[in-house]
C-alpha positions in Angstrom: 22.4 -2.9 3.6 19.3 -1.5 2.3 18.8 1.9 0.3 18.8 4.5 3.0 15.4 5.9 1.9 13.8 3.1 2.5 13.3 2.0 6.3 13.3 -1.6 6.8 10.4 -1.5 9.3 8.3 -0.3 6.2 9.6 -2.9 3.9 8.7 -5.6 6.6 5.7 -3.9 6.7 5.2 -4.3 3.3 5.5 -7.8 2.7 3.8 -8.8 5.5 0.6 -7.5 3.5 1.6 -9.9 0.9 2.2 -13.2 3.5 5.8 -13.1 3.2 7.5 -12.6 7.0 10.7 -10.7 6.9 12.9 -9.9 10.1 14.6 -7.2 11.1 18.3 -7.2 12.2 20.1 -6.6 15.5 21.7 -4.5 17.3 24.0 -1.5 14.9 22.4 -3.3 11.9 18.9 -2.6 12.7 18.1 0.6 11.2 19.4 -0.7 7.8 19.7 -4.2 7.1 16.6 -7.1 6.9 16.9 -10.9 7.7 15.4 -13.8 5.5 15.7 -16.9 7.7 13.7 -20.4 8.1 13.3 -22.3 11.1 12.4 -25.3 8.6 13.7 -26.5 5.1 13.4 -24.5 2.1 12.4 -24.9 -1.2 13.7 -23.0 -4.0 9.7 -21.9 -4.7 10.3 -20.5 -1.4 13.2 -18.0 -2.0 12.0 -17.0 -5.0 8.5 -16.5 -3.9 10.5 -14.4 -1.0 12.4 -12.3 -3.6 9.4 -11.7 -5.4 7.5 -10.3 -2.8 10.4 -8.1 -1.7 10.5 -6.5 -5.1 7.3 -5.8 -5.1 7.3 -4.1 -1.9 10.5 -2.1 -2.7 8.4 -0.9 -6.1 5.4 -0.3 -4.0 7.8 2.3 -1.2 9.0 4.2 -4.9 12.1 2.5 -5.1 13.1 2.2 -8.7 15.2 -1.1 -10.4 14.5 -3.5 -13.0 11.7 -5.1 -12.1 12.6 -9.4 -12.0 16.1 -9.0 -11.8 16.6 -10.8 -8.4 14.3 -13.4 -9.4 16.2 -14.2 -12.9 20.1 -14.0 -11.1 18.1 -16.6 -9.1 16.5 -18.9 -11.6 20.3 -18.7 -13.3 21.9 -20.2 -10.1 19.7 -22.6 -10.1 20.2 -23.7 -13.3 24.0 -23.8 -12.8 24.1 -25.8 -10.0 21.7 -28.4 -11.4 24.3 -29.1 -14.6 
């Protein structure tokens, strides 16, 4: 679920402007959850370029977190899993 003051329409909105495409969900989710999906294969550049951009928008709406945190649980996972 996303923070209730910030309306996933405006955090699609937001990283569209940066080239990353975000969707919203359906039906009793839709006013508070997003989708990250691929039609194709995915990279791990791809979810953390993803990630990245989200954090940036949710900084840009005012929301306030420690900046990189989604991106280093990631790079950790990914490290674990190639051991």
């Amino acid at each position: 679920m996303l923070f209730r003051s910030i309306k996933p329409g405006e955090l699609r909105k937001a990283t569209e402007l940066m080239g990353v495409q975000i969707s919203g969900a359906q039906d009793q989710l839709k006013r508070d959850h997003i989708r990250i999906a691929s039609m194709n294969y995915v990279q791990e550049r791809d979810i953390l370029t993803t990630f990245s951009v989200i954090e940036i928008a949710l900084k840009n709406l005012g929301y306030k977190f420690e900046l990189g945190s989604s991106i280093r649980a990631i790079q950790e996972k990914i490290i674990n899993n190639s051991k």
